[in-house]
C-alpha atoms as an extended CHARMM CRD file, in Angstrom:
* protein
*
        36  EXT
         1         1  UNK       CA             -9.1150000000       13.4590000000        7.1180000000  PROA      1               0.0000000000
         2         2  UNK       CA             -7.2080000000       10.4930000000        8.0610000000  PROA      2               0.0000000000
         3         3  UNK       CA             -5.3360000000        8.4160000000        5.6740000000  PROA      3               0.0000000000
         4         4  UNK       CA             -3.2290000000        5.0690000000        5.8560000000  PROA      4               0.0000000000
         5         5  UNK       CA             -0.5470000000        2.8870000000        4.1880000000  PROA      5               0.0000000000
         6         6  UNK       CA             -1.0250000000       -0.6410000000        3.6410000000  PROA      6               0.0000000000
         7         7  UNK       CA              2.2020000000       -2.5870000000        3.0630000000  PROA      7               0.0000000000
         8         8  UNK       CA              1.8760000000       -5.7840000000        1.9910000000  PROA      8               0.0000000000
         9         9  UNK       CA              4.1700000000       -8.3510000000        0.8250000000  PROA      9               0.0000000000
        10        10  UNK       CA              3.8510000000      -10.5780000000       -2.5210000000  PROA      10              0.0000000000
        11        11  UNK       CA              6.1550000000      -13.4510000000       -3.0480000000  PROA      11              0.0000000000
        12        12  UNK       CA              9.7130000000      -11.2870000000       -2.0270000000  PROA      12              0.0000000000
        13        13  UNK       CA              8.4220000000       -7.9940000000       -3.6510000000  PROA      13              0.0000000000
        14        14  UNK       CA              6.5330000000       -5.5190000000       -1.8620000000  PROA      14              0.0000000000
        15        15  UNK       CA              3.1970000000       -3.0620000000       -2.4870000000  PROA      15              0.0000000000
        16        16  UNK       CA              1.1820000000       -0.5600000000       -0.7890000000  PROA      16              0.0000000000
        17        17  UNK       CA             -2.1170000000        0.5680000000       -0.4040000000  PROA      17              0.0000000000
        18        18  UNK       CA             -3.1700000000        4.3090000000        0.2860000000  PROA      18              0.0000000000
        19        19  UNK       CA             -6.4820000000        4.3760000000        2.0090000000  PROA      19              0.0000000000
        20        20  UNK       CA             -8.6670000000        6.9090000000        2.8340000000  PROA      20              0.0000000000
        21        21  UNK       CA            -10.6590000000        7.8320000000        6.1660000000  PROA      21              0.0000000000
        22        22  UNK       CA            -13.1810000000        5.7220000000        4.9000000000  PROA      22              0.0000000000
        23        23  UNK       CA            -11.3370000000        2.4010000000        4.6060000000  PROA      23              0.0000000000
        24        24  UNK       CA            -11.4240000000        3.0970000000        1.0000000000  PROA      24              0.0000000000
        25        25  UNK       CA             -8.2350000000        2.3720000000       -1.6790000000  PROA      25              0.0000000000
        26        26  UNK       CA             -7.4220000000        5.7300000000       -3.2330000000  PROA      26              0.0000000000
        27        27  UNK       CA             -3.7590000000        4.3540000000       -4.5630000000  PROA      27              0.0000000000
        28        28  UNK       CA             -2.4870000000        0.8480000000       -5.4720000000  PROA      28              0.0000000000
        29        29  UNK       CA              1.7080000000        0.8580000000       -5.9210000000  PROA      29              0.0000000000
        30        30  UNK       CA              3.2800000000       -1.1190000000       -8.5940000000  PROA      30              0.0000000000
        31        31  UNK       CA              5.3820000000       -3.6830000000       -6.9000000000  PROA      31              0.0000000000
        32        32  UNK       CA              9.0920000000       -2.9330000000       -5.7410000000  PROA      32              0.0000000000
        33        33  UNK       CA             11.9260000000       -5.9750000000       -4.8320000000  PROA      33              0.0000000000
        34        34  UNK       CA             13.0910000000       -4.2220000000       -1.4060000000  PROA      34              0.0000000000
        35        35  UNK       CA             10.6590000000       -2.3360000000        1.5420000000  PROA      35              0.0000000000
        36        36  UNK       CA             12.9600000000        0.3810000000        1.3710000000  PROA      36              0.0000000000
């Protein structure tokens, strides 16, 4: 099974989405200031 991260950018903070082989969201991250 293949899975996949997201990253996506929101004003200056950051967020990622965990999807599985399916193009499905399995995770949604709270939002964090730096991509790091």
């Amino acid at each position: 099974m293949s899975t996949h991260f997201d990253l996506k950018r929101s004003g200056t903070q950051f967020m990622f989405n965990l999807k599985a082989a399916n193009n499905e969201i399995v995770l949604t991250s709270e939002r964090y200031p730096a991509e790091t």
